[in-house]
N, C-alpha and C positions, 0 to 999 in steps of 0.2 A: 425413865420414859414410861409415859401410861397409855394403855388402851385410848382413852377417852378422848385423846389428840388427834386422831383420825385424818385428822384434816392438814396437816403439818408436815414440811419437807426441810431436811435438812440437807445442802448441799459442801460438797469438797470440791475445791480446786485447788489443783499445787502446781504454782507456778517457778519458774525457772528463768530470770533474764527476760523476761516479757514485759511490755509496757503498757501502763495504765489504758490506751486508747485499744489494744487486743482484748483486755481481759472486759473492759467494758461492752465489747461488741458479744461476748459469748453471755454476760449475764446480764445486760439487757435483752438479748434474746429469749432468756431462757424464762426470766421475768415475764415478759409479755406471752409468752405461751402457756406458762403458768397461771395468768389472771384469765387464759379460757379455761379453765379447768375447776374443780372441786375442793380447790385447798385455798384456805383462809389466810396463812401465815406460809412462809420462805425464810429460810435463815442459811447466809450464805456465810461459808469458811473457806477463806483463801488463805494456803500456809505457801510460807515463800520459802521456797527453798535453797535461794541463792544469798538473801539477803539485801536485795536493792530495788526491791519495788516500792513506787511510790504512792504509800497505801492513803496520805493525806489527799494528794490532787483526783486520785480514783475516789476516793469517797465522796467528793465533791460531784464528780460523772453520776455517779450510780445514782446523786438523789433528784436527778431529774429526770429517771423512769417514769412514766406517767403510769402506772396501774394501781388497780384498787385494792387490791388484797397484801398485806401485812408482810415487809419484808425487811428485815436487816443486813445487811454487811461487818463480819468477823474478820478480822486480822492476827495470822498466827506468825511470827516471826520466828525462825528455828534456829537454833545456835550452830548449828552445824548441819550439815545436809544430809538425812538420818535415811533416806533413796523414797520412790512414788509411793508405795505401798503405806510405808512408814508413816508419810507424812499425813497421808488417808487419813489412817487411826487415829491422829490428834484429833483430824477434827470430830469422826466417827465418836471420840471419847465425851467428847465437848458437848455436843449438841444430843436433843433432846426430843428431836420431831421423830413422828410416826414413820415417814419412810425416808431413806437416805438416796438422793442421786450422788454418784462419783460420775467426776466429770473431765475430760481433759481439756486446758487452757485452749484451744483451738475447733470449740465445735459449734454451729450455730447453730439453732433453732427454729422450724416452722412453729407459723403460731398456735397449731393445731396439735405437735406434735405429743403436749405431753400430756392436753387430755384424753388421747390413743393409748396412750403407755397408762396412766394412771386406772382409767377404766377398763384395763386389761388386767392389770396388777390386781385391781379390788374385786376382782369378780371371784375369785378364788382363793383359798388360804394356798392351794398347791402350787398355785405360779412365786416360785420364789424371787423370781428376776425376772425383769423385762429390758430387749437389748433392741436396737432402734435399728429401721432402714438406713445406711451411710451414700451419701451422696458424694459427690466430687466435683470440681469445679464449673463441671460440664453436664452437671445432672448425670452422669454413671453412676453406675449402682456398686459400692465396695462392700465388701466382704468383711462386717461386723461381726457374725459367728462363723465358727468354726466345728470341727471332726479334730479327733484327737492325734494329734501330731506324728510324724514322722523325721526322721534324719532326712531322709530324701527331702521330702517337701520344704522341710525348712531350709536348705540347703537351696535346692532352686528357689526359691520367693527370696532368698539373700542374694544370689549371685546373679537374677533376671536378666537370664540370657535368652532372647528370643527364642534360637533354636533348641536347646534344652526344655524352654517352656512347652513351646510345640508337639517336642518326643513327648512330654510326659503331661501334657494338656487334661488327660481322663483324671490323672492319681491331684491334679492340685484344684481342677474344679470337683473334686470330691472334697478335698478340704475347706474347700472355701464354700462349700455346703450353697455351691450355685442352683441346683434343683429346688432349692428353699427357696431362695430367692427370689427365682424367674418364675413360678409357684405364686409367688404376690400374696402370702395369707399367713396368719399365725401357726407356727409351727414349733413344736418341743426340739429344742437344740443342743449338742454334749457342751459348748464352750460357747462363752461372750466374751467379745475383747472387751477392754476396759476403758477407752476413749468415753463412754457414758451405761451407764448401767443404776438404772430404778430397782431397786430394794425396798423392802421392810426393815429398819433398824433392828428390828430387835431377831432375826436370822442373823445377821452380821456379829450380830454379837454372841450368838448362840457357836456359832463358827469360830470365835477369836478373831475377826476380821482377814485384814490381809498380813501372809504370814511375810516381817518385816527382814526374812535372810535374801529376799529376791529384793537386789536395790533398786532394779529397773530391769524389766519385762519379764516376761512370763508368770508375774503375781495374780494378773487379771485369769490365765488360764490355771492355777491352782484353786484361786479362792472359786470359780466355776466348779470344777468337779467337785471342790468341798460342799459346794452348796446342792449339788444334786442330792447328796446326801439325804436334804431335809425336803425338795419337793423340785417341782421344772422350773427349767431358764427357760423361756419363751421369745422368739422372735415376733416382732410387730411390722408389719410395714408401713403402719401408719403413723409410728412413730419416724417421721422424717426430722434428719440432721445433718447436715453440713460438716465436713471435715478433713481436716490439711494435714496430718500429720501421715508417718507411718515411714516405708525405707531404711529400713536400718542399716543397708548394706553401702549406705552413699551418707552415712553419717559420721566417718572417720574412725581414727582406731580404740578409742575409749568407749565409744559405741558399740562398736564391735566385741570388745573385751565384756564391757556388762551384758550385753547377748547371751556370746557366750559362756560366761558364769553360770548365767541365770538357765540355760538348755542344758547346761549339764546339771545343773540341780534339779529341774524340773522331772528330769527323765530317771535318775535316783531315785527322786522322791514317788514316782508315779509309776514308772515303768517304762522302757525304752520298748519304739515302734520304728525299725529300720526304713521296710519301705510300706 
């Protein structure tokens, strides 16, 4: 990857059992938000990590995005399901553009939003991440950064139990770094979830990427503090996005099992933070 590309985005998405008509609504969004911004070229890598997306009838979708600016569609098909992080790095490996967005199958795009994020990102070499306002179905505002974790806190955000939320209302709006928020303005943050995150390739790679022993969650909160390392994650709020995912506690027991694998490595790895 060279300097000179400046203008170039490579994106990841790893999908899971998703169909062509989802994944086409997240990157034609993300396409037209894109053709308001700075960048000349998009080069989309989608690795399937279940093995049945239909990468033929999708390619057919994608090529009647109407925008001006220079964009492909990659197809990674993965012989075995190697977990999120993992599958990142292929494409992270592959592609060759100036900055990388990591994306999750489920986020849509204002069309404004990622020339907020990009003109945030270029302004400084020190901004090493840019992590986007989350909206929800209903225009609420969710909690895309985060304060560096505790047992407690993750413990109630899995079990959301009203009254428990209640008693401890102070210690998980501190996590969920709502002062940031309701603030409405750019602000340096310890952790970005990983549902969408703007990079410069070549920090990610400076990093090793996403470290592939977390098969599912908590990669996006490691490769975060990795990257502080080299300069600030910053919150935008003008970068607006739509998003459905998240719950893990209502995701069944394999869910729950890669959870918690991935919280107790997380907290080995980094240090454990009771309450």
């Amino acid at each position: 990857m060279l300097d000179s590309n400046l203008n170039t985005l490579d994106v990841s998405i790893v999908v899971y059992g998703h169909s062509k008509n989802e994944i086409f609504d997240v990157v034609s969004s993300l396409l037209v938000s894109c053709d308001s911004s700075f960048l000349t070229e998009v080069n989309v890598y989608i690795a399937d990590n279940k093995g049945d997306f239909d990468f033929k009838s999708f390619r057919l979708l994608v090529e009647s995005v109407d925008v001006k600016l220079k964009y492909a569609v990659n197809f990674l098909t993965l012989d075995q399901n190697p977990g999120y992080g993992a599958a990142n790095n292929r494409c992270i490996e592959i592609g060759d553009g100036y900055y990388h967005l990591v994306l999750n199958p489920d986020v849509i795009f204002e069309k404004d939003s990622m020339t907020h994020a990009l003109e945030l990102i270029k302004c400084t070499q020190d901004n090493i991440l840019v992590s986007p306002k989350i909206v929800d179905e209903e225009q609420g505002v969710i909690s895309g950064i985060k304060r560096y974790p505790s047992i407690l806190v993750l413990s109630l955000r899995f079990m959301n139990n009203e009254f428990l939320n209640g008693l401890f209302s102070k210690k998980l709006r501190d996590y969920e770094c709502r002062d940031l928020l309701e603030a409405d303005e750019p602000a340096s943050v310890e952790i970005a979830t990983g549902c969408c995150m703007l990079l410069r390739k070549k920090h990610l790679i400076e990093i090793g990427s996403f470290d592939d022993r977390y098969f599912l969650y908590f990669e996006d909160f490691d490769l975060s503090i990795r990257l502080r390392r080299l300069g600030k994650l910053v919150y935008c709020p003008g970068f607006v996005v739509s998003h459905f995912g998240g719950h893990t506690g209502k995701k069944g027991f394999k869910h729950i099992s890669y959870f918690l694998k991935s919280m107790l490595g997380f907290f080995y790895q980094h240090g454990v933070k009771v309450f």
